[in-house]
C-alpha positions in Angstrom: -84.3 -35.6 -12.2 -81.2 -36.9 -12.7 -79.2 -34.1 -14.1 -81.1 -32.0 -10.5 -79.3 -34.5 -8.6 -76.2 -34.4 -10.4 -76.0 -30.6 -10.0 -76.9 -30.6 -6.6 -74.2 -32.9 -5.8 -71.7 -30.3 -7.7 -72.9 -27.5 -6.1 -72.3 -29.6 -2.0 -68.5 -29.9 -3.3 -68.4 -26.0 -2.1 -69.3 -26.5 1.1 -68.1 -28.4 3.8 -67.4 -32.2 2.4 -64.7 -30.1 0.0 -63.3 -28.4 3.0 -63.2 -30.8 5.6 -60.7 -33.2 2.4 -58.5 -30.2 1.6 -58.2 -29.8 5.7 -57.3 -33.8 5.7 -54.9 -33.5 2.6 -53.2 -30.5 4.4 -53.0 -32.6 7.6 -51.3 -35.4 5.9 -49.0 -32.7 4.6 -47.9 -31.9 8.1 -47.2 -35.3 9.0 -45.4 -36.5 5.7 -43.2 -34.0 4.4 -43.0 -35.8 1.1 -47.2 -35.9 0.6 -48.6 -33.9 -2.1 -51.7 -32.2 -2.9 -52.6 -29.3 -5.2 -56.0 -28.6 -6.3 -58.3 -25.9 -8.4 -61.2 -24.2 -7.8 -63.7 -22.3 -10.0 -64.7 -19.1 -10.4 -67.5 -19.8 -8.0 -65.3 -20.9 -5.3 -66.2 -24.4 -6.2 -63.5 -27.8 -6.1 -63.1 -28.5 -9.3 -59.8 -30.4 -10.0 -57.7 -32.7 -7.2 -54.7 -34.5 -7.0 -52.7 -36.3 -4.4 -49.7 -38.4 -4.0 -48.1 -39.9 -0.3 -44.9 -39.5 0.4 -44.1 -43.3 -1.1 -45.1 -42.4 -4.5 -42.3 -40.7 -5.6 -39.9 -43.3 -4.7 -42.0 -45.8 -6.5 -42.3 -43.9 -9.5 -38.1 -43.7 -9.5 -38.1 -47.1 -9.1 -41.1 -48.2 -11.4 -42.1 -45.3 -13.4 -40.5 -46.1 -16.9 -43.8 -47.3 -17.8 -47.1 -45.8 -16.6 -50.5 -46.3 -17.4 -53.7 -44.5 -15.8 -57.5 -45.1 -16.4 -60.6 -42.6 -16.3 -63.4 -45.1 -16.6 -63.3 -44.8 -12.6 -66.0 -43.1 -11.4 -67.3 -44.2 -8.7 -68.2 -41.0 -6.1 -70.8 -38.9 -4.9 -70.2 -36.3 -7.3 -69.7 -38.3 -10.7 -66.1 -36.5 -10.9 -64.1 -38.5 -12.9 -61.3 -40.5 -10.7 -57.7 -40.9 -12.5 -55.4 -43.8 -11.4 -52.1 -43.2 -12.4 -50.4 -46.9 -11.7 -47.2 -49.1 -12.9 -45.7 -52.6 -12.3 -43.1 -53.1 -9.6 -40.3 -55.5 -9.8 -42.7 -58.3 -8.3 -45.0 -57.4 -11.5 -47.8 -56.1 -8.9 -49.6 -52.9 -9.6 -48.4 -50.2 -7.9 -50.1 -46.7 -7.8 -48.7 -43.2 -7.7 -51.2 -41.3 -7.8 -55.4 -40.5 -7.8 -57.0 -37.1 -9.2 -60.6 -35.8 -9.4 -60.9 -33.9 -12.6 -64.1 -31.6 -13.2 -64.7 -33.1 -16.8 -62.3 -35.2 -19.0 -61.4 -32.0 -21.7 -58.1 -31.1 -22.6 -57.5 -28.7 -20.0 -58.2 -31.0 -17.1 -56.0 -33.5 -18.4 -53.4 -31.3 -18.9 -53.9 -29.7 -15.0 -53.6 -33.5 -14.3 -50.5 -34.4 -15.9 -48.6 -31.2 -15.2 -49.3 -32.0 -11.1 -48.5 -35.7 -11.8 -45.0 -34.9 -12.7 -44.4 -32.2 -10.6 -45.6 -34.3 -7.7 -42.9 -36.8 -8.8 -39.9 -34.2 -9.4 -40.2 -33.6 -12.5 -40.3 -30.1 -14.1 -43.7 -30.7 -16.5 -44.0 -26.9 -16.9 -41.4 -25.9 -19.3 -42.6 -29.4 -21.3 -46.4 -29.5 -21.9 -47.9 -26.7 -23.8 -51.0 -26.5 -25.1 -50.0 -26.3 -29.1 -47.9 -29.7 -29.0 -50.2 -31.3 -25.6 -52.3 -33.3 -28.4 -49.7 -34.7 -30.1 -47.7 -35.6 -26.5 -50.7 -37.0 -25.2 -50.9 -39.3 -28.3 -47.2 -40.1 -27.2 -47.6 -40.9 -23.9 -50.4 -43.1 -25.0 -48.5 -44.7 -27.3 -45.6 -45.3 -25.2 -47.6 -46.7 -22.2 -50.2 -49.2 -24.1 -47.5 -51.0 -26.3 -48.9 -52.4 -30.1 -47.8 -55.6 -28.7 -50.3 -57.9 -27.3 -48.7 -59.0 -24.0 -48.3 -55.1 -23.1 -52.0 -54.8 -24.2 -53.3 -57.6 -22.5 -51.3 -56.7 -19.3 -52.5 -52.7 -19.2 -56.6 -54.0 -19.6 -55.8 -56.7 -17.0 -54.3 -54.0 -14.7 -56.6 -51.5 -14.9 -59.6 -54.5 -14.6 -58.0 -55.4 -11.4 -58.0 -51.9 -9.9 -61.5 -51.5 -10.9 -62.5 -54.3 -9.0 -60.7 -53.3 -6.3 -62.0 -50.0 -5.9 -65.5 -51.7 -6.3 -64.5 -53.5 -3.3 -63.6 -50.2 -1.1 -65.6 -47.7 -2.6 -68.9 -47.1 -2.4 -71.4 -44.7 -4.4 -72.3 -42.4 -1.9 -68.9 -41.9 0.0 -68.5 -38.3 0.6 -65.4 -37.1 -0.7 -63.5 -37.3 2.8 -64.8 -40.9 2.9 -63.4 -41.4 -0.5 -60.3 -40.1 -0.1 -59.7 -42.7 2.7 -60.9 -45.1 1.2 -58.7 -44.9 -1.7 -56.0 -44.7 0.5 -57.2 -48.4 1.5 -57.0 -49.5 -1.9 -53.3 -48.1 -1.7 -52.3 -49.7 1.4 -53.6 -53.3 0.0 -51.1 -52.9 -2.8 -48.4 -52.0 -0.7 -48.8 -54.6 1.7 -49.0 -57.2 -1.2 -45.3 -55.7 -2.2 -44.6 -56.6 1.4 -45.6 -60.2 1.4 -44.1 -61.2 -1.8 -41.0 -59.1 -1.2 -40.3 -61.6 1.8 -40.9 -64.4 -0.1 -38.4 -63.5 -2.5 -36.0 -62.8 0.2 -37.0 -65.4 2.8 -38.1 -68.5 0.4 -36.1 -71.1 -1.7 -37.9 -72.8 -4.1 -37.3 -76.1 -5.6 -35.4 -76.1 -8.9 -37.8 -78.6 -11.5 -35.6 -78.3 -14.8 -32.8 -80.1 -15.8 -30.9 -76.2 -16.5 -30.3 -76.5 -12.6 -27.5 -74.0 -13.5 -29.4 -71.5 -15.2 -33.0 -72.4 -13.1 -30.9 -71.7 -9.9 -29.0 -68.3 -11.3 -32.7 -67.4 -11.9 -34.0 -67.9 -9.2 -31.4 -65.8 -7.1 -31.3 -63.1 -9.5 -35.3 -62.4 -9.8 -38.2 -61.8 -7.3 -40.2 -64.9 -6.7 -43.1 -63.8 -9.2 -40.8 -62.9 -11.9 -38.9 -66.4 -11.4 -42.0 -68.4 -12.1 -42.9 -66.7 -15.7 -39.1 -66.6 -16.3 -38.7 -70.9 -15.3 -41.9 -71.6 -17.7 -39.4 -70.1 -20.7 -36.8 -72.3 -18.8 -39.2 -75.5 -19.2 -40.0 -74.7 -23.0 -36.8 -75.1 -23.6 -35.6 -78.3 -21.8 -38.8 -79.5 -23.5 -37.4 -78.9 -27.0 -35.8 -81.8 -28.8 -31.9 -81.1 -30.6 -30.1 -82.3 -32.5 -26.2 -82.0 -33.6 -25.7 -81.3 -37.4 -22.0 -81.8 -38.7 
């Protein structure tokens, strides 16, 4: 019964739910020059792979792209396509994504369809780069590069992606068609944005009150760095006014 269901769901993506977000992306296209979309369709005429970017994106990933991260365990829609998050850390240490994609089935290929649009969404030229003899091996790369070995890294990538999940279990629901999930995705962007917003004035607008006895360095600090960086950067600052010296002659 199930896998009737899950067919039958497959099959609607042909028909006018698939048509009626291609006509949205293309809309948004019009009004944002910098907006992306590119997608693939089957033999059959069927969606199979989708990818989308607003015109923010690329901007963010200049800015905040040296380290990126994406999930697949997302799949929360009405046609069990796996979602792709691809999402970094701004200056504030918020998440920050630049990009969703609907791949037909997590192979090789899709992945590789993903990536490819990803960067050339962004500016980059992916083409010339990502082949399939070596995309293995740069997959295990990029892997590598954005999970660090090192637990902080590790523990701040699971935490990420635990927080968009629960997000996205907040906004999306099960039975969204994809126009409705499209849009609501773009929710889930807009409440990371506007989170950049708030603590961007605070770090702008807000003093806060130096606690250490480094006043010198506690105040360079906290004129240098955003707010939230300030506050994991003054804890160092209190470890070490809390360590005892001593002069050896």
């Amino acid at each position: 019964m199930y896998n009737l269901i899950t067919q039958h769901r497959k099959e609607k993506v042909k028909g006018g739910d698939a048509n009626a977000a291609i006509s949205y992306l293309r809309g948004k296209a019009r009004n944002d020059s910098y907006f992306f979309g590119k997608y693939t369709l089957s033999n059959e005429n069927q969606l199979e792979n989708l990818f989308w970017a607003d015109g923010t994106s690329p901007i963010d990933y200049e800015c905040f792209g040296d380290v990126l991260t994406f999930d697949s365990t997302y799949n929360r829609n009405v046609y069990n396509k796996p979602l792709v998050i691809f999402s970094g850390s701004n200056h504030h240490g918020q998440t920050v994504i630049f990009g969703c994609g609907l791949i037909v089935n997590e192979d090789i290929g899709s992945y590789k369809w993903l990536l490819e649009t990803l960067l050339e969404a962004m500016g980059k030229n992916a083409c010339e780069k990502v082949k399939n003899n070596g995309f293995l091996n740069d997959f295990k790369k990029l892997i590598y590069a954005n999970v660090s070995v090192e637990e902080f890294q590790v523990m701040w990538t699971t935490s990420q992606c635990e927080g968009i999940n629960s997000l996205i279990k907040a906004y999306v629901r099960k039975k969204d068609t994809l126009l409705e999930f499209i849009n609501n995705m773009e929710t889930v962007v807009s409440h990371y944005r506007n989170n950049e917003r708030v603590a961007e004035f605070n770090s702008k607008y807000t003093d806060p009150v130096l606690v250490t006895s480094l006043t010198t360095l506690e105040d360079f600090d906290a004129k240098t760095l955003t707010r939230n960086m300030f506050r994991k950067v003054r804890k160092e600052i209190e470890g070490a006014c809390a360590m005892n010296t001593e002069l050896v002659i």
